[in-house]
BAKEBA-655187 format. One record per residue: residue number from 0; residue in one letter; z, y, x of N, C-alpha, C, O in turn. Coordinates in Angstrom, 3 decimals, decimal comma, always signed. Example, Ala and Ser with C-alpha at 12.3 -4.5 7.8 and 13.67 -1.06 7.14 Angstrom:
2
num=0&residu=A&n.zz=+7,800&n.yy=-5,690&n.xx=+13,190&ca.zz=+7,800&ca.yy=-4,500&ca.xx=+12,300&c.zz=+7,800&c.yy=-3,300&c.xx=+13,200&o.zz=+8,465&o.yy=-3,319&o.xx=+14,236 $
num=1&residu=S&n.zz=+7,080&n.yy=-2,250&n.xx=+12,850&ca.zz=+7,140&ca.yy=-1,060&ca.xx=+13,670&c.zz=+7,870&c.yy=+0,030&c.xx=+12,900&o.zz=+8,039&o.yy=+1,138&o.xx=+13,409 $
***
This chain:
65
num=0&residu=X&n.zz=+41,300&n.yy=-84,658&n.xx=-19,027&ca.zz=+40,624&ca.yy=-83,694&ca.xx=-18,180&c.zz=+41,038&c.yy=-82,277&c.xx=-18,578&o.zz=+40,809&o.yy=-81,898&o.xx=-19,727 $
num=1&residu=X&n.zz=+41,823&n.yy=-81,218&n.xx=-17,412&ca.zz=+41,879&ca.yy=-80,194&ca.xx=-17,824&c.zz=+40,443&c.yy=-78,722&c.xx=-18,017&o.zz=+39,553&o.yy=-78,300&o.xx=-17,278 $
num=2&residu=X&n.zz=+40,818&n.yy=-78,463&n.xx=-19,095&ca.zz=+40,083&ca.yy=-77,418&ca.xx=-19,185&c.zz=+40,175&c.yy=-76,301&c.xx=-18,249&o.zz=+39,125&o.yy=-75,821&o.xx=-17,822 $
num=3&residu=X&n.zz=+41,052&n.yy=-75,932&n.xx=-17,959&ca.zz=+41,859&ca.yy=-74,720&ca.xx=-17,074&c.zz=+41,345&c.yy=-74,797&c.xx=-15,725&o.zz=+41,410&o.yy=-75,749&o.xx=-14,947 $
num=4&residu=X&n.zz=+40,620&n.yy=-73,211&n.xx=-15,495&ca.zz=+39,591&ca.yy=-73,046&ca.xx=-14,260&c.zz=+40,576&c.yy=-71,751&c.xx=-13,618&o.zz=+41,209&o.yy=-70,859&o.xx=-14,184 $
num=5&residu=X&n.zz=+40,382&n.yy=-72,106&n.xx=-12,154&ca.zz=+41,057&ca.yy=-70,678&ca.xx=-11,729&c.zz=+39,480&c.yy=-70,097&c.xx=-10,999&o.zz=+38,784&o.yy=-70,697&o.xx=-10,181 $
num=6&residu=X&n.zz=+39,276&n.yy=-68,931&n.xx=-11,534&ca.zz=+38,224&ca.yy=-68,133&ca.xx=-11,081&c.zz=+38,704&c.yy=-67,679&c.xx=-9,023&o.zz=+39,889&o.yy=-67,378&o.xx=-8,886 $
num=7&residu=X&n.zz=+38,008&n.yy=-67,663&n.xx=-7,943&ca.zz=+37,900&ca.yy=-67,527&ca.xx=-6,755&c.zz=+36,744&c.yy=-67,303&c.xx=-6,195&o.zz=+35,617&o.yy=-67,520&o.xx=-6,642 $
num=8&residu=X&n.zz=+37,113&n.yy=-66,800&n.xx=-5,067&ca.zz=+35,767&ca.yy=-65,535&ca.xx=-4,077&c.zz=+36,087&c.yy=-65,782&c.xx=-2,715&o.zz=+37,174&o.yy=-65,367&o.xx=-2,313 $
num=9&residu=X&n.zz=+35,445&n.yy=-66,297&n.xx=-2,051&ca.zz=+34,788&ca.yy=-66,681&ca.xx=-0,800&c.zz=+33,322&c.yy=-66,395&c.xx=-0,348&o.zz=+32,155&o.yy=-66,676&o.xx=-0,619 $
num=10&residu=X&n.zz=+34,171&n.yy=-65,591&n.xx=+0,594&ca.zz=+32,687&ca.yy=-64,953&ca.xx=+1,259&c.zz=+32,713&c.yy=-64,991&c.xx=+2,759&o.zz=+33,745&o.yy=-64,945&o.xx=+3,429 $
num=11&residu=X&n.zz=+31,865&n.yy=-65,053&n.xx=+3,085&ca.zz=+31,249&ca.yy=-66,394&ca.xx=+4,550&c.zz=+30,576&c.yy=-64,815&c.xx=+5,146&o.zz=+29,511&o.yy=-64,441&o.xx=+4,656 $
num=12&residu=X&n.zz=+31,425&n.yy=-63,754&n.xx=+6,453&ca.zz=+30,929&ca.yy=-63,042&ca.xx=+7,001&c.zz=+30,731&c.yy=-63,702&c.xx=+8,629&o.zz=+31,684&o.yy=-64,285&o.xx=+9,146 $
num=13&residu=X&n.zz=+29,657&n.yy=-63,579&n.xx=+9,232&ca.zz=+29,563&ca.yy=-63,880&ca.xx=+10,677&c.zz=+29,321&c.yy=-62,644&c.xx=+11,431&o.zz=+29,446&o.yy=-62,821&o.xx=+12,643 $
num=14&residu=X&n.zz=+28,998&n.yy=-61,384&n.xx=+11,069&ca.zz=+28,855&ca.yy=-59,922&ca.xx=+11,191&c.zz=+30,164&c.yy=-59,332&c.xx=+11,568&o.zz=+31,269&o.yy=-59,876&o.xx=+11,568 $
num=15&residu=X&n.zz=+29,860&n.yy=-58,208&n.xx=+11,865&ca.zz=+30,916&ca.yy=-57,359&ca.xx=+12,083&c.zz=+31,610&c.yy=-56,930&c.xx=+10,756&o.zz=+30,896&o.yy=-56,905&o.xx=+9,754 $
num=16&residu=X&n.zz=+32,632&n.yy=-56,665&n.xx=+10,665&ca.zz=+33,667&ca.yy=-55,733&ca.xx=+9,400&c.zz=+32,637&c.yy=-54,487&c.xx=+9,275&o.zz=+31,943&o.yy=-53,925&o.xx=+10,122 $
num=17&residu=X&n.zz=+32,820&n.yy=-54,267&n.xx=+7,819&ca.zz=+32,579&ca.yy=-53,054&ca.xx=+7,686&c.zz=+33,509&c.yy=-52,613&c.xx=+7,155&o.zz=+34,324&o.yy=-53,294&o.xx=+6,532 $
num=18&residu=X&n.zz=+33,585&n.yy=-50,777&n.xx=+7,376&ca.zz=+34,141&ca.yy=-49,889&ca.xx=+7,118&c.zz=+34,823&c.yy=-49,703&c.xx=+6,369&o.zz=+35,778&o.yy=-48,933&o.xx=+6,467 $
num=19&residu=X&n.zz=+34,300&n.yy=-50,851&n.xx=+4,681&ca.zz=+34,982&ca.yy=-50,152&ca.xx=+3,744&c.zz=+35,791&c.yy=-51,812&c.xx=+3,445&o.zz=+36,181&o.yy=-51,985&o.xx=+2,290 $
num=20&residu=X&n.zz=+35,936&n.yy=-52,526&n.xx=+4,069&ca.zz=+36,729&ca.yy=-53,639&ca.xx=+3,972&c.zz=+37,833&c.yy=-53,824&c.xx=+3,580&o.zz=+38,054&o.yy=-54,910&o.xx=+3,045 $
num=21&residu=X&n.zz=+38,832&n.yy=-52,925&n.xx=+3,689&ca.zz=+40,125&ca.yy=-53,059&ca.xx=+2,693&c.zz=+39,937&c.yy=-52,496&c.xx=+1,718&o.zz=+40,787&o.yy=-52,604&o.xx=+0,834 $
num=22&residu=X&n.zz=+38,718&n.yy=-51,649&n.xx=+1,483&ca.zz=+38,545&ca.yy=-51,056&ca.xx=+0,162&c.zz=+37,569&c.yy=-52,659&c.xx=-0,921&o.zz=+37,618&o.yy=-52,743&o.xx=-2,149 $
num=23&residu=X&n.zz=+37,108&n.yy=-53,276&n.xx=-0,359&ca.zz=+36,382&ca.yy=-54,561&ca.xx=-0,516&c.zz=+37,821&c.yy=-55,036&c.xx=-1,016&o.zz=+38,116&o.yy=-54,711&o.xx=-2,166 $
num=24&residu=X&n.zz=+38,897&n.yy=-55,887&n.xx=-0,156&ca.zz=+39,730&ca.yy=-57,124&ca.xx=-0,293&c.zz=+40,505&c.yy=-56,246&c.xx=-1,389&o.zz=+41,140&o.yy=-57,022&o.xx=-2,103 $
num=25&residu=X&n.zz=+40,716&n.yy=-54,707&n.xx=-1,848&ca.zz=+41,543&ca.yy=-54,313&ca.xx=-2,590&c.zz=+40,647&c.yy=-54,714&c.xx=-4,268&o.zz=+41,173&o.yy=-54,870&o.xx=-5,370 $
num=26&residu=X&n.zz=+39,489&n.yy=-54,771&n.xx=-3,975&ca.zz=+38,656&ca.yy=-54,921&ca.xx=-5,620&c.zz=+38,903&c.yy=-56,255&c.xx=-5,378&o.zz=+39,282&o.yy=-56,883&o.xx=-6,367 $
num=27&residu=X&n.zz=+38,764&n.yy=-57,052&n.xx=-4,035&ca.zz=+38,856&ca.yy=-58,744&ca.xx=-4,726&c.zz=+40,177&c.yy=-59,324&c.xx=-5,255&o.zz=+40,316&o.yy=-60,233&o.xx=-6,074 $
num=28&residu=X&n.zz=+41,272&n.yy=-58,493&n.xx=-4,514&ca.zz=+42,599&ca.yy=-59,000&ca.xx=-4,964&c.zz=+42,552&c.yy=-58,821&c.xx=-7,072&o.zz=+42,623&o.yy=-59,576&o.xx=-8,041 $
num=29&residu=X&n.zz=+42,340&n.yy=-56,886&n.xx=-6,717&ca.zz=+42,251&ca.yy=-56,547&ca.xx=-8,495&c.zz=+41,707&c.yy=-58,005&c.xx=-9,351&o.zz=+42,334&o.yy=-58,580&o.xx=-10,241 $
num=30&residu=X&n.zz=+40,376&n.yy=-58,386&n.xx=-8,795&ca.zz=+39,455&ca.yy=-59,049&ca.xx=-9,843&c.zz=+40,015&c.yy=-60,469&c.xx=-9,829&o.zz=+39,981&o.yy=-60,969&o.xx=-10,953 $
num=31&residu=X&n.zz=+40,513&n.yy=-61,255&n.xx=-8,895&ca.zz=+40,706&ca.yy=-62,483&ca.xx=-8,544&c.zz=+42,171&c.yy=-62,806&c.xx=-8,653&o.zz=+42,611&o.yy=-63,780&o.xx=-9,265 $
num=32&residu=X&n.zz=+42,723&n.yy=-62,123&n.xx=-8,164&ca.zz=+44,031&ca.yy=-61,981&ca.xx=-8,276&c.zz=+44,767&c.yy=-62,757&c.xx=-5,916&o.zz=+44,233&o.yy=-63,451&o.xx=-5,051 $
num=33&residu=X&n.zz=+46,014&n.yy=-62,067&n.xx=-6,025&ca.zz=+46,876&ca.yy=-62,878&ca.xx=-4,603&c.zz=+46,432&c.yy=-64,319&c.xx=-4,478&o.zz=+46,346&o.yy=-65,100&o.xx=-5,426 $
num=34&residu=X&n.zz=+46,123&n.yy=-64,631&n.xx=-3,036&ca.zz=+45,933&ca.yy=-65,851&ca.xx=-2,883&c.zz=+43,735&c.yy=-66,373&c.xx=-3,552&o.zz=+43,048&o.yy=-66,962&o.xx=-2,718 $
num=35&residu=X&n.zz=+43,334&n.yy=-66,159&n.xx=-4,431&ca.zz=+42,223&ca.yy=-66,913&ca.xx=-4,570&c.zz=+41,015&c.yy=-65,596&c.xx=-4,577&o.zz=+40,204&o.yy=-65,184&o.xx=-5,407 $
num=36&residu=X&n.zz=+41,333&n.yy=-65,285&n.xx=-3,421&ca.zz=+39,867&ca.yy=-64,606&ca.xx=-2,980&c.zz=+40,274&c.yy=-64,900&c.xx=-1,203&o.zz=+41,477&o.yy=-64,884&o.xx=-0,944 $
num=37&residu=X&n.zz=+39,225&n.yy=-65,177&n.xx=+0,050&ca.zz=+38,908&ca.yy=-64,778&ca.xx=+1,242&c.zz=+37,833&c.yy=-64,168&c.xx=+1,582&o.zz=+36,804&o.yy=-64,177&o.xx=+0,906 $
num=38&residu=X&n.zz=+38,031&n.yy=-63,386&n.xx=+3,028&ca.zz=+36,674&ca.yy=-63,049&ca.xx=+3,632&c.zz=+37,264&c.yy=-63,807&c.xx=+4,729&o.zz=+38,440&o.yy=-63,754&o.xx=+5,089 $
num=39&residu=X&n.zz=+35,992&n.yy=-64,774&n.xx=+5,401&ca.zz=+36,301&ca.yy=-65,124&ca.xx=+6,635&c.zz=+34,507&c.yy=-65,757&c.xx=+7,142&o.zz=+33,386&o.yy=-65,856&o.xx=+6,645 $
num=40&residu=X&n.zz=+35,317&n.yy=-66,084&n.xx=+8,596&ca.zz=+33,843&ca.yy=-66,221&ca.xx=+9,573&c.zz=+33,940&c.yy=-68,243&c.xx=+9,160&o.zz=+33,101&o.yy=-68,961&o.xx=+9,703 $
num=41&residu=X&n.zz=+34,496&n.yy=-68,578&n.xx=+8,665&ca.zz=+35,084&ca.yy=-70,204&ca.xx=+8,700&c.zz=+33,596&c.yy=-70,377&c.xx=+7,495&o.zz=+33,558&o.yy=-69,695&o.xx=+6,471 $
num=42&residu=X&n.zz=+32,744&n.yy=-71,143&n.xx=+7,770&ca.zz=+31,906&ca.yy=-71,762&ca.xx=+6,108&c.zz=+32,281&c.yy=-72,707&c.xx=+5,274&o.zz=+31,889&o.yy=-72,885&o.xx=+4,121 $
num=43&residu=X&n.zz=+33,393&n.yy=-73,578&n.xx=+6,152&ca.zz=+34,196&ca.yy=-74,811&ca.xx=+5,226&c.zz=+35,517&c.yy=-74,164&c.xx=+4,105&o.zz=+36,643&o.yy=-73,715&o.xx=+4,321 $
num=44&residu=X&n.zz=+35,081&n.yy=-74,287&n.xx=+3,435&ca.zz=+35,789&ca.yy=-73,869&ca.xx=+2,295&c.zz=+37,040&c.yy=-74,487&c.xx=+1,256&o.zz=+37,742&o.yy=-74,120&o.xx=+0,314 $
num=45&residu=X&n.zz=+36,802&n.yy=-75,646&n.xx=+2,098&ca.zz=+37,940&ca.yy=-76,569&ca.xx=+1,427&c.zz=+39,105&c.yy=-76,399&c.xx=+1,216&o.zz=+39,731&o.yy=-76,557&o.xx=+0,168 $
num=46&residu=X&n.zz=+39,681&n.yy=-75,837&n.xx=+2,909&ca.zz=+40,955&ca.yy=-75,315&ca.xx=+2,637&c.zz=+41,574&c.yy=-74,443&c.xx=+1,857&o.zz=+42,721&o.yy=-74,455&o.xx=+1,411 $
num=47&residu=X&n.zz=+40,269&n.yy=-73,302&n.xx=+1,673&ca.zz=+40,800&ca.yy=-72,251&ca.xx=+0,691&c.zz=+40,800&c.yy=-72,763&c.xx=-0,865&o.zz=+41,410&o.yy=-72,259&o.xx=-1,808 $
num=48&residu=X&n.zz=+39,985&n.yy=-73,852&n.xx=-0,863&ca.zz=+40,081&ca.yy=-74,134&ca.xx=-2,431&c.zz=+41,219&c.yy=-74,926&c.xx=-3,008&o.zz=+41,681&o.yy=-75,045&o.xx=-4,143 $
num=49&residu=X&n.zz=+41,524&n.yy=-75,454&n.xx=-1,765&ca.zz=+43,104&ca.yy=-76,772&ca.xx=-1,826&c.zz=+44,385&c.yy=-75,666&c.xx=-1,916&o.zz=+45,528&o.yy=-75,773&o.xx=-2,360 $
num=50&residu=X&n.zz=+43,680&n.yy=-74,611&n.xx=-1,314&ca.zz=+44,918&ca.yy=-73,528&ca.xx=-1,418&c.zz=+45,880&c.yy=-73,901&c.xx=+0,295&o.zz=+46,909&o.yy=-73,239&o.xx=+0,433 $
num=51&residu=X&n.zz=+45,644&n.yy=-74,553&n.xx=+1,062&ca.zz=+45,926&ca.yy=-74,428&ca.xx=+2,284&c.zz=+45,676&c.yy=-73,490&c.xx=+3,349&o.zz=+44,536&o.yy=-73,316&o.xx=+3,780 $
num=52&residu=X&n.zz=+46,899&n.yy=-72,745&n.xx=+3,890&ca.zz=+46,588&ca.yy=-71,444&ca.xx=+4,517&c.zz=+46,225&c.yy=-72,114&c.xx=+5,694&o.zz=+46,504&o.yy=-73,268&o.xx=+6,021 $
num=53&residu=X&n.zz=+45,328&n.yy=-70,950&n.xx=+6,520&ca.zz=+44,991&ca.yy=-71,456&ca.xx=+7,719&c.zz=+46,056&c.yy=-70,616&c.xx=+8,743&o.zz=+46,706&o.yy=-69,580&o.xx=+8,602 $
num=54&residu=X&n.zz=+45,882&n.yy=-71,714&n.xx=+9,974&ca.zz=+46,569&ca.yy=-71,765&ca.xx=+11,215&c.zz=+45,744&c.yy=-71,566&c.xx=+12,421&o.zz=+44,704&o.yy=-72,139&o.xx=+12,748 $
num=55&residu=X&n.zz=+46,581&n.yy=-70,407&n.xx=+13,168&ca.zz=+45,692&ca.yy=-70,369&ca.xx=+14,333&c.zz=+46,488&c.yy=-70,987&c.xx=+15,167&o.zz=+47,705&o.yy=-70,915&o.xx=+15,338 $
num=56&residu=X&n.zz=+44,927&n.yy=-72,151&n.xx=+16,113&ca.zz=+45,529&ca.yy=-73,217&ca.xx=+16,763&c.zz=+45,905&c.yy=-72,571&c.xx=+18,514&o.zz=+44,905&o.yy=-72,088&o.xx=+19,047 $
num=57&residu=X&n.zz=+46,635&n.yy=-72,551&n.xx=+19,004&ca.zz=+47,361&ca.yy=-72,227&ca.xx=+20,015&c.zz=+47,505&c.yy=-73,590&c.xx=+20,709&o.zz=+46,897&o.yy=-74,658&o.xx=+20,633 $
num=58&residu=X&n.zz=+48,779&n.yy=-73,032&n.xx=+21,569&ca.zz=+49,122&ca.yy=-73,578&ca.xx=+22,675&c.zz=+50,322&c.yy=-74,438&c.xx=+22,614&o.zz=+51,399&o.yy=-73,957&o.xx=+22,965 $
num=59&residu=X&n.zz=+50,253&n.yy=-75,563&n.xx=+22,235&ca.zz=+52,011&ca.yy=-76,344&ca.xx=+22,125&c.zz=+52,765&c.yy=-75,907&c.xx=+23,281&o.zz=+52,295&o.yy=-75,452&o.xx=+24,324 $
num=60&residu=X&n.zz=+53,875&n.yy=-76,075&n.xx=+23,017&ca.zz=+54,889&ca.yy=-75,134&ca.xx=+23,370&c.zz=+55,548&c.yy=-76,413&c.xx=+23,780&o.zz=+55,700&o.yy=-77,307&o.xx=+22,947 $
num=61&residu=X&n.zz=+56,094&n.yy=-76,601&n.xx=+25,467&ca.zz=+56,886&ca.yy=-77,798&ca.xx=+25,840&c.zz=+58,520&c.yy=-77,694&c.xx=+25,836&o.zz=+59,272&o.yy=-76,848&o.xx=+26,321 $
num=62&residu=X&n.zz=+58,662&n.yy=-78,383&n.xx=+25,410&ca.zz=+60,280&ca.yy=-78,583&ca.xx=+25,647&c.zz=+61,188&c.yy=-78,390&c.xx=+26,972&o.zz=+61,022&o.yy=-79,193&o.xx=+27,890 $
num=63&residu=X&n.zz=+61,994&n.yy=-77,513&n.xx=+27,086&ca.zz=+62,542&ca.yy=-76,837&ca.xx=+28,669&c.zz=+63,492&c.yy=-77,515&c.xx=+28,301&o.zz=+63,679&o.yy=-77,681&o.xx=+27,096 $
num=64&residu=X&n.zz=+64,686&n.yy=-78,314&n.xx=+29,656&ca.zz=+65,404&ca.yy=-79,046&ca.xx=+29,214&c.zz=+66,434&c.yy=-78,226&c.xx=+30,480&o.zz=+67,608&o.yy=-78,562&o.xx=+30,633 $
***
């Protein structure tokens, strides 16, 4: 069993942005480090903890022949 924890920050906004929001994601990057901090409207958290980026789901795109 490893000992080795990676510290991460997830925070669950359904509100509007505020103002000082890149001043926010700039202290979470500092404290957390690239990659293991989000802000998002999503409450399932799994993906961010698996480390899987999310995809916005669109429109398949058909094959023109």
């Amino acid at each position: 069993m490893s000992k080795e924890f990676t510290p991460k920050c997830y925070i669950v906004s359904d509100g509007s942005v505020p103002k000082e929001f890149d001043q926010y994601k700039e202290e979470l990057k500092r404290n957390f480090g690239e990659g293991n901090y989000d802000i998002s409207r999503n409450s399932d958290l799994g993906n961010f903890l698996r480390g899987v980026n999310f995809q916005i789901k669109g429109k398949k795109k058909k094959n023109k022949r």
